[in-house]
Structures are given as structure tokens and as C-alpha cells.
DRENRO-981795 format. One record per atom (N, C-alpha, C): x, y, z. Coordinates in steps of 0.001 Angstrom, whole numbers, plus 500000, padded with zeros to 6 digits. Example, Ala and Ser with C-alpha at 12.3 -4.5 7.8 and 13.67 -1.06 7.14 Angstrom:
2
513190494310507800512300495500507800513200496700507800512850497750507080513670498940507140512900500030507870
***
This chain:
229
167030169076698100167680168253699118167954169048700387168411170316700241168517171287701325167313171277702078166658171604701025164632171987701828164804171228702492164433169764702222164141168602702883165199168293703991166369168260704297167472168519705360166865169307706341166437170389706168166095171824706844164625171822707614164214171278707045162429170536707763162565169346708141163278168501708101163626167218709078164192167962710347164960168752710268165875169037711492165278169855712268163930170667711553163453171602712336162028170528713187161950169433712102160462168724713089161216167763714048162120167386713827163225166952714908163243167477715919163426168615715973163680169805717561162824169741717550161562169910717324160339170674718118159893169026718506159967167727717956159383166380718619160626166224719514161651166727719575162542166466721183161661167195721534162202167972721956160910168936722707159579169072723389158607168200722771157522167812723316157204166620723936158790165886723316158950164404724277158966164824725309160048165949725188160506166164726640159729166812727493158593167576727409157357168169728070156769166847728203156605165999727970155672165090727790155910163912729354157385164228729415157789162891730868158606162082730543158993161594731530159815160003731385158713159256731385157563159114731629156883158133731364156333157666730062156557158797728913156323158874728025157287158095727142158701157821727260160090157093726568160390155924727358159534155922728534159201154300729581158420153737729175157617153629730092156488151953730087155391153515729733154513153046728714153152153858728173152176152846728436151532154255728718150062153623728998149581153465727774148182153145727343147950152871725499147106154221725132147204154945726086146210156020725515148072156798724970148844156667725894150331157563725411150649156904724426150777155469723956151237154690722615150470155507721514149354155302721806148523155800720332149065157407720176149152157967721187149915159523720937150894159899719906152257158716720823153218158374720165153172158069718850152323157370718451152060156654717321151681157739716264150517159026716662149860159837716101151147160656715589152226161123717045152799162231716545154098161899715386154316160399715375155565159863714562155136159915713223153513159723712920152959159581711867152560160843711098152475162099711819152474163254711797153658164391711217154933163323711556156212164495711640156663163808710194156179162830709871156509162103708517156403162770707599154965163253707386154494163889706177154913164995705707155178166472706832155799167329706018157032167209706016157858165990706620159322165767706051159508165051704810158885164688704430158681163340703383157898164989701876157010165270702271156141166333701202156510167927701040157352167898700398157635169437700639156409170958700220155472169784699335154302170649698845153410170882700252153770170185701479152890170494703013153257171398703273153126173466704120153587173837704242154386173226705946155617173834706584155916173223707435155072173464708637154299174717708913153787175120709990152895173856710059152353173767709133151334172517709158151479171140710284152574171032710089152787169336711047153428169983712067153898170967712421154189171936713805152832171692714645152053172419713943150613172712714413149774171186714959150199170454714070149554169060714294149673168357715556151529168475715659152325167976716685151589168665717998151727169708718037151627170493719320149646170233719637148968170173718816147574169763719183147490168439719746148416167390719067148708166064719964148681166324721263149954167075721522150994167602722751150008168025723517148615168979723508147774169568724343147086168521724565146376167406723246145515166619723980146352165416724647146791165266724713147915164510725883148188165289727420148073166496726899148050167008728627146264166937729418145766167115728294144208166835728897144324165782729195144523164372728391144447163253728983145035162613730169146385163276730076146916162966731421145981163582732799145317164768732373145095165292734042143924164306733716142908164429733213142115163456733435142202161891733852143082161364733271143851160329733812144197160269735751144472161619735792145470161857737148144410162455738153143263163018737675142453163291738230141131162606738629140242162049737931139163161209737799139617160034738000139259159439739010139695157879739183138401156889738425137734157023738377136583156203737878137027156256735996137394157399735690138104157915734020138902157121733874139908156956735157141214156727735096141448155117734491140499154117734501140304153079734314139692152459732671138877153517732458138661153326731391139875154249730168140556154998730271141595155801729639142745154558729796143160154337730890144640153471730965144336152179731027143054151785731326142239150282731884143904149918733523143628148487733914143915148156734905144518147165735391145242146802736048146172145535736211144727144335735950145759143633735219144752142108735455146018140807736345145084140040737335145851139727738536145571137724737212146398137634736974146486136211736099146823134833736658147647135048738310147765134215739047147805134343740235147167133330741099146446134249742254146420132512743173145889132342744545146452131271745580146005129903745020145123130453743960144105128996743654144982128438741929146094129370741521146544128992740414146462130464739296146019129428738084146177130539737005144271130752736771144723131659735890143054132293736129142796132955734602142329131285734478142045131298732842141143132842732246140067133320733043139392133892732485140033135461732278140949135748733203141773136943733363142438136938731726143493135775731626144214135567730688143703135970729099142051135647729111141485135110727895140876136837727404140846137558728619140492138804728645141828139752727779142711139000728028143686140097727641144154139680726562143800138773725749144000137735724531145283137080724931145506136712725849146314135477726212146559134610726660147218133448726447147147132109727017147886131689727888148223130368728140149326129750728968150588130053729210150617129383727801152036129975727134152482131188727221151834132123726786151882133916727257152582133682728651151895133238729340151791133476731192153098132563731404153603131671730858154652130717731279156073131428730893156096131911729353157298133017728828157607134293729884156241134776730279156054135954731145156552135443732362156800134453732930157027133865734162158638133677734025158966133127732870160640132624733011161300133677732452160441134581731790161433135868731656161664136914732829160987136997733910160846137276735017161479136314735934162029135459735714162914134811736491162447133442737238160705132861736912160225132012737647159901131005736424160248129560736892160285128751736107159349127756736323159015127407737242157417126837738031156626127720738104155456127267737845153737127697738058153799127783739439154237127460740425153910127027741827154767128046742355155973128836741950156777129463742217156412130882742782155109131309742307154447132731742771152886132568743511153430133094744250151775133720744480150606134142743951151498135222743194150441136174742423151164136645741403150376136839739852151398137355738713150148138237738199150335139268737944149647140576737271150478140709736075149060141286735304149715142345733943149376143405733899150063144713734097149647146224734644149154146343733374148855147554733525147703148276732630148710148714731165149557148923731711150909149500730016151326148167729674151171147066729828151483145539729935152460144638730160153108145562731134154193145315731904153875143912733130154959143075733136154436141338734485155166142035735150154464141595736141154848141763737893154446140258738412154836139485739448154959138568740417155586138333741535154591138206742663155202137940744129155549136221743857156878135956744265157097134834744239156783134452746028156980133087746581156890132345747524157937132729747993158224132261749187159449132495750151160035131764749654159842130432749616161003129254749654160752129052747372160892129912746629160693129636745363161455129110744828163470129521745198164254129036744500164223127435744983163449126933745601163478125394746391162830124680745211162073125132744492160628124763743585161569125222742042162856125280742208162916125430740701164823124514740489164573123408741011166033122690740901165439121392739121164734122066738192164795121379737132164184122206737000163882122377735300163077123077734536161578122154734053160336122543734112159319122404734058158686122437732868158707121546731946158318121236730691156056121207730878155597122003729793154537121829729472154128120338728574153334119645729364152895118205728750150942118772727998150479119539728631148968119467728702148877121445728239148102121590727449147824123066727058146970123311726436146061123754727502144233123908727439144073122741727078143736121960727091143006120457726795144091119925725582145243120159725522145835119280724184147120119158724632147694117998724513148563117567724579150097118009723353150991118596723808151687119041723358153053117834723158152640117398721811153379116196721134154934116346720922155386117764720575157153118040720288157643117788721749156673118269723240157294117984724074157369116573725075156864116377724279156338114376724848158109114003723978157831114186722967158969113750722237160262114176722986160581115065723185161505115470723917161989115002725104161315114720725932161114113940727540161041112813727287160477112006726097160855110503725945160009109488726584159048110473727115157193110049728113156202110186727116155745109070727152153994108332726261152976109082727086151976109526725988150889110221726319150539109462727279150401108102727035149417107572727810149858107156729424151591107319729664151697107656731238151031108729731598150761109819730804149846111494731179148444110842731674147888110476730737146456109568730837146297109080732264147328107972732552147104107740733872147227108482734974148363109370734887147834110228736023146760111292736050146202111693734960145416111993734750144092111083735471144035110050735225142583109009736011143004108731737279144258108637737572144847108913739468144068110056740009144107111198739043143485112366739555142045112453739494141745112106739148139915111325738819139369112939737748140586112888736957140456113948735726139429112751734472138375112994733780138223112382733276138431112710731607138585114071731280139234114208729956140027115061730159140980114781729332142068115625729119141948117507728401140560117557727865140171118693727661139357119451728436139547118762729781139133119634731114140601120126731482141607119682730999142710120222731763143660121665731478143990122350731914144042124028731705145562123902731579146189123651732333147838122971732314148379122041733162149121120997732519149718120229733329151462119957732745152348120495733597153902120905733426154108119283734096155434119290733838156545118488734553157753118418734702158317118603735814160060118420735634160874117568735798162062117667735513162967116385735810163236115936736861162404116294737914162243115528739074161020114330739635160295114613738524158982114053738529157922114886739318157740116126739501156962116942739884156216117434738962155097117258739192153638117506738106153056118775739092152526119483738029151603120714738399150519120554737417149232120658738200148249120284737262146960121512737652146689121342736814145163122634736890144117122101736067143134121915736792142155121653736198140974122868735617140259123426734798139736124421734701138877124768735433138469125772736051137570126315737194137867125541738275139119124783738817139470124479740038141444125007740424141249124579741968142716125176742024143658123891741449144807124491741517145632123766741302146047122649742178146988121778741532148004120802742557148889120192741929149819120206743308151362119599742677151505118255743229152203117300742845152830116038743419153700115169742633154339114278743234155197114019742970154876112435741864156007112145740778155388110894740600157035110483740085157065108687739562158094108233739290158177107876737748159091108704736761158823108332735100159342107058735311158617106588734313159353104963733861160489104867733395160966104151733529162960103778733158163541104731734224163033105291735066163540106537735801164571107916735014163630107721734021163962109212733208163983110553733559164848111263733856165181112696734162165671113589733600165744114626733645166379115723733446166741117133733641
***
């Protein structure tokens, strides 16, 4: 029990230690070449704490070969810009003047929904609300909102339409028949609903609609019974 006390505490200090050579960027936002590091050296300091039959130099030695190829990678990273892209890869720009940008999204294995959570956890609750929304390369959201954004967010913006399907718990919720969607849908001279990429609505009657491979548009319409919220 001692042993084992005594080689935890010693692979303890030496992984402070190389955190701490390593950066604040390293206990921040990681790039994925630093995750997998991370990942290598946690998986590393396990074994001769966990095996006392490992000698200890062993996962010392391991750690600190991490620790060097992490400094190679960084200068290479910091040095080679053409490297630098394929090592950390690169912001992907997901919303941009014409809307959302399905093919960006689908690249990074994500969807609407992804991009809509990523939006209201960032503080924007309309599609229409930004300019532009990126996902940096460590996969951190960024978004330039509009000047006038907080104007565009006096209700919250319910998803009716997602990628071509109609999202039934939230029809239910709003207390609106598919088939008022339908019609504005043929107002818009949309002719299936599985051309449509997203179409939101809020309790003001403001629709945002995207059609796939076109830009977006917003306008206004009136729910029946004059339902709000």
C-alpha cells in the first residue's frame, strides 16, 4: 500500500510538471492533436500506478517521450502553415449571409440541431440573429451577431421543419397542424417538404425558412386562433 502511495505521488509531480511545460493552452481549449496527447499521457501514468510489477522509470520515460513529441508537434504546428492545417485542421464557417451551410455542418458530423444548441448557448436564439457562426479547429462556436440582433429575439424560435421532417413533439407543443406548415410551404412555391433544410417559428409569427442549396428567408405570417407565445 505504501509502494503504491509512493508511485502515485511521484507520477503525480512529474505529470504537474509537464502540464506545466506544456502551456495554458494545453488545460484550455486543445487542439486534437493536444487531446490525443492528453489522452496518451493519462493512459500512461495509470499503469505503473495501478502495476507495481512495471518498474517506475518506465512510465517516467513514457510520459516525457509524449512531452518531446508534443514539443515537435507544436513547432511544427507553429511553424509550417500548410502542416498547420492538417495537424490542428481549421475553422469551419457554418453560417454565413446566405444562411446555414449544410455542407460545412455535414463535414463536421453535425446537424441543425448541433448549430441551433450552439447558437442559444452562445446567447443567439434566431437563425437570422448572426451573420456568421464558425466552429474553430479545437471545436470551440464563435458568431458575429447583427447590429440590431437583440430586435430579432423578443420570442423564442421553435424548430417546425429538420432536414426534410417535420418535428411532431414540436407541432404538439405550439398547438399548429402540419398542414398550416404545408401551406406556407406552397406560398413559398417549396414543393416538398424534404427540400427543406430548416424552417423555425416564433411566437410572433416569424418564420425562417431555408431551403437546401438556397439562401434563406424570413417573414411574417398570422397562426390561426391567433396563437402565441
Amino acid at each position: 500500500m505504501v509502494l503504491v502511495t509512493i508511485r502515485t505521488a511521484i507520477i503525480f509531480i512529474v505529470l504537474l510538471i509537464i502540464m506545466r511545460l506544456m502551456g495554458k493552452r494545453q488545460i484550455g481549449e486543445m487542439q486534437p492533436f493536444e487531446l490525443v496527447i492528453t489522452l496518451l499521457i493519462a493512459e500512461l501514468a495509470c499503469i505503473p500506478m495501478a502495476d507495481v510489477s512495471i518498474p517506475l522509470l518506465y512510465g517516467i520515460i513514457s510520459v516525457l517521450t509524449i512531452f518531446v513529441l508534443h514539443e515537435i508537434m507544436t513547432l511544427l504546428d507553429l511553424k509550417l502553415k500548410p502542416l498547420k492545417s492538417f495537424i490542428s485542421g481549421k475553422p469551419s464557417v457554418v453560417v454565413n449571409k446566405n444562411g446555414i451551410d449544410d455542407y460545412q455542418l455535414k463535414r463536421n458530423n453535425l446537424d441543425v440541431s448541433d448549430l441551433i444548441e450552439s447558437l442559444r448557448t452562445a446567447g443567439y436564439f434566431s437563425l437570422d440573429a448572426v451573420d456568421y457562426a464558425l466552429y474553430e479547429a479545437n471545436g470551440t462556436f464563435s458568431a458575429l451577431p447583427k447590429q440590431d440582433y437583440e430586435q430579432m429575439q423578443t420570442s423564442l424560435p421553435i424548430v417546425m421543419i429538420d432536414n426534410g421532417k417535420y418535428d411532431q413533439k414540436n407541432l404538439e407543443i405550439t398547438g399548429l397542424e402540419q398542414s398550416f406548415f404545408d401551406g406556407i410551404l406552397k406560398e413559398q412555391n417549396v414543393k416538398n417538404v424534404k427540400d427543406v433544410l430548416v424552417l423555425t417559428a416564433d411566437g410572433t409569427g416569424k418564420i425562417y425558412l431555408q431551403v437546401k442549396k438556397h439562401k434563406f428567408s424570413t417573414f411574417n405570417v398570422a397562426y390561426p386562433g391567433g396563437k402565441s407565445w
